[in-house]
VOGU-3710 file (C-alpha; in Angstrom, 3 decimals, decimal comma):
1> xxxxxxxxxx> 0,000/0,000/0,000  2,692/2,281/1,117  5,087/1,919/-1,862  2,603/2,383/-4,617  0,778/5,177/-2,670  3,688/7,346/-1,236  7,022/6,184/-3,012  5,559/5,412/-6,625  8,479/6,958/-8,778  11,424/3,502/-6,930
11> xxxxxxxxxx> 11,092/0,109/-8,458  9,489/-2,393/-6,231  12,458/-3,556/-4,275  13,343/-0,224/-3,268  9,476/1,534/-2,692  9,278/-1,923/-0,517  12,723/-1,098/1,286  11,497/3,021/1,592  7,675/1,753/2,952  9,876/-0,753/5,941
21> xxxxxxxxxx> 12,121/2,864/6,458  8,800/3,985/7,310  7,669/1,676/9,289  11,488/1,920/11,006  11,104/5,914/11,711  8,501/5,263/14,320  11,039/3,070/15,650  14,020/5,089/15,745  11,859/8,327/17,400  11,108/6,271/20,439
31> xxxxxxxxxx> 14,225/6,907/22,268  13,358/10,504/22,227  10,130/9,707/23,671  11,596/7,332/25,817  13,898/10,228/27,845  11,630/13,118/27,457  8,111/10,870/29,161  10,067/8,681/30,809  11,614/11,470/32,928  8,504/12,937/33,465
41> xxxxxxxxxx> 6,954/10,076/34,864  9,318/9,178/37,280  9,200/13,015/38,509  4,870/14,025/37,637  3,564/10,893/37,613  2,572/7,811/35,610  -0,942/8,935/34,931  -0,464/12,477/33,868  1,996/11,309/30,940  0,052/8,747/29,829
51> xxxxxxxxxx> -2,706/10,983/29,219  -0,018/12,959/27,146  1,255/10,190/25,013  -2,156/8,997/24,203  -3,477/11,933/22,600  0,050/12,336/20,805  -0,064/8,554/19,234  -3,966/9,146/18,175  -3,648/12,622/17,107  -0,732/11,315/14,456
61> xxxxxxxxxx> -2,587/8,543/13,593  -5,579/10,251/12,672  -3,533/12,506/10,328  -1,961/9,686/8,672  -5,368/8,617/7,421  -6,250/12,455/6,152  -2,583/12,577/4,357  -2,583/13,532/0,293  -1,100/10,737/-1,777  2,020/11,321/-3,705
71> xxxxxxxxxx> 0,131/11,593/-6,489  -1,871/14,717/-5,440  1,321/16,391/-3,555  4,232/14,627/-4,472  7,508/14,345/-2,612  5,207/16,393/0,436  3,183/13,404/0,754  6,099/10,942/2,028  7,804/13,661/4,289  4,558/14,346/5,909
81> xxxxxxxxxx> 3,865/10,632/6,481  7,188/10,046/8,048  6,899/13,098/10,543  3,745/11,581/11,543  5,355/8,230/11,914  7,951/10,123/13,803  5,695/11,853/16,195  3,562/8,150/17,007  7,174/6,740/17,697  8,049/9,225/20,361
91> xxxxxxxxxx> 4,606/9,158/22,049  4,920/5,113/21,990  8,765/5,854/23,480  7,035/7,497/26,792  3,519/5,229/26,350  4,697/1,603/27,425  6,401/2,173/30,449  3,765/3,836/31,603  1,086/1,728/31,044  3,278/-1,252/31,749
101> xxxxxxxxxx> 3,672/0,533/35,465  0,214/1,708/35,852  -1,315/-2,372/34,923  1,719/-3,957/37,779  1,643/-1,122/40,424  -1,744/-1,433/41,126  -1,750/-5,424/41,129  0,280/-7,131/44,160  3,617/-7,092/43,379  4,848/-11,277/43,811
111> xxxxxxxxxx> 2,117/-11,524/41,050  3,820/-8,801/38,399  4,270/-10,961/35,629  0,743/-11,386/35,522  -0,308/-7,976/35,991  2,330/-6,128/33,519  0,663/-8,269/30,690  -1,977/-6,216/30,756  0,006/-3,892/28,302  1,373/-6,251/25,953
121> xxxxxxxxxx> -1,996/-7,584/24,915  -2,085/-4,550/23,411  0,231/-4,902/20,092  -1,441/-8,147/19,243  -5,002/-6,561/19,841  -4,130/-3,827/17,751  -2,905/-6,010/15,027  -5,733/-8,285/14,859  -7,926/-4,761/15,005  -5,643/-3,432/12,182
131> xxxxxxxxxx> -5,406/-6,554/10,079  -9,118/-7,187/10,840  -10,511/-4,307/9,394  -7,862/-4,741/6,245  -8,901/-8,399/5,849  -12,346/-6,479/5,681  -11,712/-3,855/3,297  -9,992/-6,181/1,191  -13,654/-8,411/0,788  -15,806/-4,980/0,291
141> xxxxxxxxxx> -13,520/-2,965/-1,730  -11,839/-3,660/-5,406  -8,323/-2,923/-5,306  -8,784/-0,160/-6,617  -11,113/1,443/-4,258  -8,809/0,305/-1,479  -5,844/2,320/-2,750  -8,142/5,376/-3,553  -9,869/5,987/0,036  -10,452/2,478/1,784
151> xxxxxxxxxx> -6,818/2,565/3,392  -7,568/5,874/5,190  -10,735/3,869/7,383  -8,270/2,024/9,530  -6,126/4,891/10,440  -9,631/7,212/11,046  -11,056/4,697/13,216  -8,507/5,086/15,644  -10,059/8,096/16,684  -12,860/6,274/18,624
161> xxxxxxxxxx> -10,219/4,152/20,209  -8,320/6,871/21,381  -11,349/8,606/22,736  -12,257/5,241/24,992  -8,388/5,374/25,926  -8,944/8,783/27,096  -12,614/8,410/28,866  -10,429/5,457/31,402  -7,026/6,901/31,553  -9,058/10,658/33,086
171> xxxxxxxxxx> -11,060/8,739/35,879  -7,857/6,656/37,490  -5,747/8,166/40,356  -1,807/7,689/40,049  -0,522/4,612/41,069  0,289/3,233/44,976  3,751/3,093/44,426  4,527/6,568/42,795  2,245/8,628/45,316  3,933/6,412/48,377
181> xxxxxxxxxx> 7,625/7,421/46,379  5,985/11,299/46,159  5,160/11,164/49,802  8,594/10,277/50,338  10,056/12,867/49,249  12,383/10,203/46,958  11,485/11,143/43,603  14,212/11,478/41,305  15,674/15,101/40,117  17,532/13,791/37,237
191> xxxxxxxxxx> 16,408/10,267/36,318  17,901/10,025/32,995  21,180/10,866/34,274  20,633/8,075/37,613  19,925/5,691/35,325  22,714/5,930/32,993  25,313/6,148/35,915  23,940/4,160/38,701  21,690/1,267/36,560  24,204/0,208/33,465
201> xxxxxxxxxx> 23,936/-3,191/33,510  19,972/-3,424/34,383  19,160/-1,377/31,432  21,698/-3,406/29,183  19,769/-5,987/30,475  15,953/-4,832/29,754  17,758/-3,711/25,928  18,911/-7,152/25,558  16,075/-9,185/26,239  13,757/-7,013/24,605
211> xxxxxxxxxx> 15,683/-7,595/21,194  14,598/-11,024/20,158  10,905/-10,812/20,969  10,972/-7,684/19,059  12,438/-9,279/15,738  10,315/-12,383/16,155  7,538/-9,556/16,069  8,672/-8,235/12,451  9,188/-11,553/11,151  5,863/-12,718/11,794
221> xxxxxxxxxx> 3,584/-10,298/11,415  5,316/-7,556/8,795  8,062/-9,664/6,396  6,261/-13,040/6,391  3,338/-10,960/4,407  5,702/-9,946/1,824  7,830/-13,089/1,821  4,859/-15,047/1,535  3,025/-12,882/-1,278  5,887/-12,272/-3,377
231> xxxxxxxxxx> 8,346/-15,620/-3,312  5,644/-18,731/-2,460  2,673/-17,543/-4,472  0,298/-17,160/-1,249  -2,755/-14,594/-1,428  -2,670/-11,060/0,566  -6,026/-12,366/2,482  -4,715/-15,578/2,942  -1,371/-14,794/5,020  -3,486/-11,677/6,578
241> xxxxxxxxxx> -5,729/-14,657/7,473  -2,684/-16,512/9,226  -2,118/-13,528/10,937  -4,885/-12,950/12,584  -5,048/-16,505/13,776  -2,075/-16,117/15,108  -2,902/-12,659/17,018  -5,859/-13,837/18,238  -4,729/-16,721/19,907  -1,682/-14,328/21,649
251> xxxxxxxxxx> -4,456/-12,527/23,472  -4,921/-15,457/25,789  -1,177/-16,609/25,827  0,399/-13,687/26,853  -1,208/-13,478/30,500  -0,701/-16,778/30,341  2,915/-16,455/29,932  3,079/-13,664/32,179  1,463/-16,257/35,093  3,542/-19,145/34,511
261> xxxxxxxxxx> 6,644/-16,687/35,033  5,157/-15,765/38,729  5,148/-19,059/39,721  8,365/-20,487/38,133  10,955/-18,918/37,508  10,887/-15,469/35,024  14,101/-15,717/33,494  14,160/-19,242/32,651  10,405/-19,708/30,977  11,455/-16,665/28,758
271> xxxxxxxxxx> 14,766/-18,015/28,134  12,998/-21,501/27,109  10,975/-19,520/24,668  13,725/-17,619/23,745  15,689/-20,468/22,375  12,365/-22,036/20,919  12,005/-18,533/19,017  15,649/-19,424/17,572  15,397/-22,102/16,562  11,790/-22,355/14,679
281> xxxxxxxxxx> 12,566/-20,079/11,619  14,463/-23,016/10,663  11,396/-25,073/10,139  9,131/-22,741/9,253  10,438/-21,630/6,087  10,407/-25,194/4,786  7,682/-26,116/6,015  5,807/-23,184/3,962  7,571/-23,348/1,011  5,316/-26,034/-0,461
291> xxxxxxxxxx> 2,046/-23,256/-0,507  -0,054/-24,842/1,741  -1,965/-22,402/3,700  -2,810/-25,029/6,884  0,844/-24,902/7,072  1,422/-21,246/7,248  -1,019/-21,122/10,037  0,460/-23,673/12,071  3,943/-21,752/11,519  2,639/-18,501/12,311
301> xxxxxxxxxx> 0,756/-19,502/15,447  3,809/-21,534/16,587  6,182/-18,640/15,863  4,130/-15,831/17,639  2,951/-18,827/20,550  6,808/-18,478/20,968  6,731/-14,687/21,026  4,331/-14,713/23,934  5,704/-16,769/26,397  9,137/-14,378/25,772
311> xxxxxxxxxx> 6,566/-11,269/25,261  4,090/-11,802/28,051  6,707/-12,241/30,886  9,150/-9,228/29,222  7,333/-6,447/30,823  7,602/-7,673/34,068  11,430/-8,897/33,668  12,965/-5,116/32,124  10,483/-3,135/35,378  11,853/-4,984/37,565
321> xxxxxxxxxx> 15,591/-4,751/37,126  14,791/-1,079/38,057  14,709/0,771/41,657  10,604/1,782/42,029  12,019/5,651/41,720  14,006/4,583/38,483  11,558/2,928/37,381  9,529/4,823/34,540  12,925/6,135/33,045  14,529/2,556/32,844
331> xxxxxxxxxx> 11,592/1,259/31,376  11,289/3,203/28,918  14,982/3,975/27,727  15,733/-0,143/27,326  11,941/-0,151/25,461  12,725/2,466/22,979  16,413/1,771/22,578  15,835/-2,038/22,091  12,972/-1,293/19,745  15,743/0,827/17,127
341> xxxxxxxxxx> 17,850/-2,605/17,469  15,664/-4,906/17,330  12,153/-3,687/15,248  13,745/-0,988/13,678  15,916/-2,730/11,736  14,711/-5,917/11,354  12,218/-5,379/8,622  14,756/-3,665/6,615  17,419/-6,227/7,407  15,138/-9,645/6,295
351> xxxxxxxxxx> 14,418/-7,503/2,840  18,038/-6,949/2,513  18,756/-10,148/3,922  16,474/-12,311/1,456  17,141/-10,262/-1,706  15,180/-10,310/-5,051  15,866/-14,438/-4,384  13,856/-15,167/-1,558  16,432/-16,577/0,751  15,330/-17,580/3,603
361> xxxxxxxxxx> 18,680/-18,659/5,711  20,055/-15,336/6,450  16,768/-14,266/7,841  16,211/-16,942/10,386  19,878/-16,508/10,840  19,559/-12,965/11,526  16,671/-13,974/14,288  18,564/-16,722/15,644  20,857/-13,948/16,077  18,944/-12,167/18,039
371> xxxxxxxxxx> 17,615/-14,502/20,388  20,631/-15,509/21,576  21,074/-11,457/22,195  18,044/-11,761/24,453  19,409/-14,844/26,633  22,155/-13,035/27,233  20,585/-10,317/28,528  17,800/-12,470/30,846  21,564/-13,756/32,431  22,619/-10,837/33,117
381> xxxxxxxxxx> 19,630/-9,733/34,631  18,090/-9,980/37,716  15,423/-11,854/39,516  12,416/-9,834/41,030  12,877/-7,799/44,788  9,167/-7,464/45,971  10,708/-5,900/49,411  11,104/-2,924/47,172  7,584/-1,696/46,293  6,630/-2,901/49,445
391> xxxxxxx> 9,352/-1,049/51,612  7,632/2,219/49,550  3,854/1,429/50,475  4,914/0,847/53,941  5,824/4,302/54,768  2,074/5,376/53,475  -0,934/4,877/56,079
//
């Protein structure tokens, strides 16, 4: 959609490789989001700058879906679409901590795993939303209708999300364990700079693990649509139809995950899944190289089954290697700076990776790769200190 509607003048390879740069810029902005909202909610509050982000994201993604074509404004049109995938990126940089913190600091902190779940539902809801209403549009619309004004529905009905988003995020109070660290008198003055100084190795360790379930991510639910389309012969609905298995059966696995990890140990159920997620892009490929679409969606629901149980538990694990006071700012910087290593790239890399041939060992190399990235960082890492929060909400009546 992308290439033919905002980079027409490049040949395909290259409008495909300028639509994943795209995709990559909201990536690459969420650092700045990251330091700027984390900051702030480790010094105002976790509530207050969610409110902020939220109306940022849906603002810029209700633009998107209002933006002239390159055909009505030429080289305008992709500028304008990548400041507005610039702007969602840094709102998204100060958004997941946040709502990470706000979903575990009001749930009982030996069950965190659980709790801090909460949030990452949200990518796979949001792509089976997204991917929903495209699988939709695709039935009702010709092609050609889809390309003139059906694309700009899924982008304009994010406005009623955002609105809902709003309506809860207004009514709740800020969490126990910020107004018990306000109370204190312990917030931080200069988090960013803490955090760099005094917690190295816990936010090399949230950057780490965060960089395998991230690629997985891309593989699965951005390259395997073009692999698929373009080298094995599969349909556009049929892969979006894999997908959306696949998405929908995350919802329940990722609290699931995010349980298991509370009652056994965190590091070593998401290390299990991280080697799983290594190791399965090896069979997958094959295994959907013959065109059979039963197979794809037994490869894609295996492949982001794998995601969860390293997704699910993740919010939980990169939290808590941070002090309470820290913790907003740490979140958020190993989020955002994972998410250039890891999502940023990735998409780019597999269409580099694969080439006009369609070769498929240097991109489950390339994830391979980066699972082993994230067990290092889950060794490195730490195991959870409840006595922390709880130290904090003791010193509150």
């Amino acid at each position: 959609m992308f290439p033919v509607l905002f980079f027409p003048a490049a040949d395909p390879v290259t409008g495909l490789l300028l639509a994943f740069s795209t995709y990559a810029v909201g990536y690459v902005s969420r650092p700045l989001g990251g330091v700027v909202f984390g900051r702030l909610g480790d010094v105002i509050g976790r509530k207050q700058v969610l409110v902020i982000t939220l109306v940022l994201i849906g603002v810029a993604t209700f633009l998107i879906g209002l933006l002239p074509t390159y055909g009505t404004i030429g080289v305008a049109a992709p500028i304008l679409l990548v400041l507005l995938r610039f702007a969602q990126g840094v709102g998204v940089g100060g958004e997941w901590g946040g709502a990470v913190l706000l979903s575990s600091e009001f749930g009982e902190p030996r069950r965190r795993g659980f709790w801090a779940s909460a949030a990452q539902v949200g990518p796979p809801a949001g792509n089976l939303l997204s991917n929903g209403v495209l699988a939709l549009l695709t039935l009702l619309l010709t092609d050609q209708q889809f390309l003139d004004w059906g694309w700009r529905l899924a982008f304009l009905l994010s406005a009623v999300l955002v609105a809902f988003g709003l309506w809860i995020r207004l009514k709740l109070e800020d969490t126990p364990v910020f107004r018990a660290i306000a109370e204190s008198g312990d917030r931080p003055s200069a988090p960013v700079r803490e955090v760099f100084t005094t917690e190295r190795r816990p936010l090399l360790a949230g950057i780490l693990s965060r960089i395998g379930p991230d690629v997985s991510y891309a593989l699965f639910t951005v390259f395997v649509l073009t692999f698929a389309t373009t080298h094995l012969g599969f349909s556009r609905s049929e892969v979006l139809g894999a997908i959306l298995i696949g998405s929908a059966l995350q919802l329940p696995a990722i609290p699931l995950a995010g349980a298991l990890t509370d009652r056994f140990n965190r590091r070593l159920v998401y290390g299990v899944a991280a080697v799983g997620g290594a190791v399965w892009p090896f069979v997958f490929f094959p295994m959907i190289a013959g065109g059979s679409f039963a197979l794809l969606v037994v490869g894609i629901v295996v492949g982001l089954g794998l995601h969860s149980f390293m997704y699910g538990p993740q919010a939980a694990f990169v939290t808590e290697q941070f002090s309470p006071r820290l913790r907003y700012t740490g979140s958020s910087l190993a989020y955002t700076i994972a998410g250039v290593v890891g999502g940023a790239v990735a998409p780019l890399a597999f269409t580099a990776l694969s080439g006009g041939s369609g070769n498929w060992v240097p991109v489950a190399a390339y994830l391979a790769i980066a699972c082993a990235l994230t067990v290092v960082g889950l060794v490195i890492g730490r195991d959870p200190d409840h006595d922390e929060d709880e130290a904090y909400l003791a010193l509150t009546p």
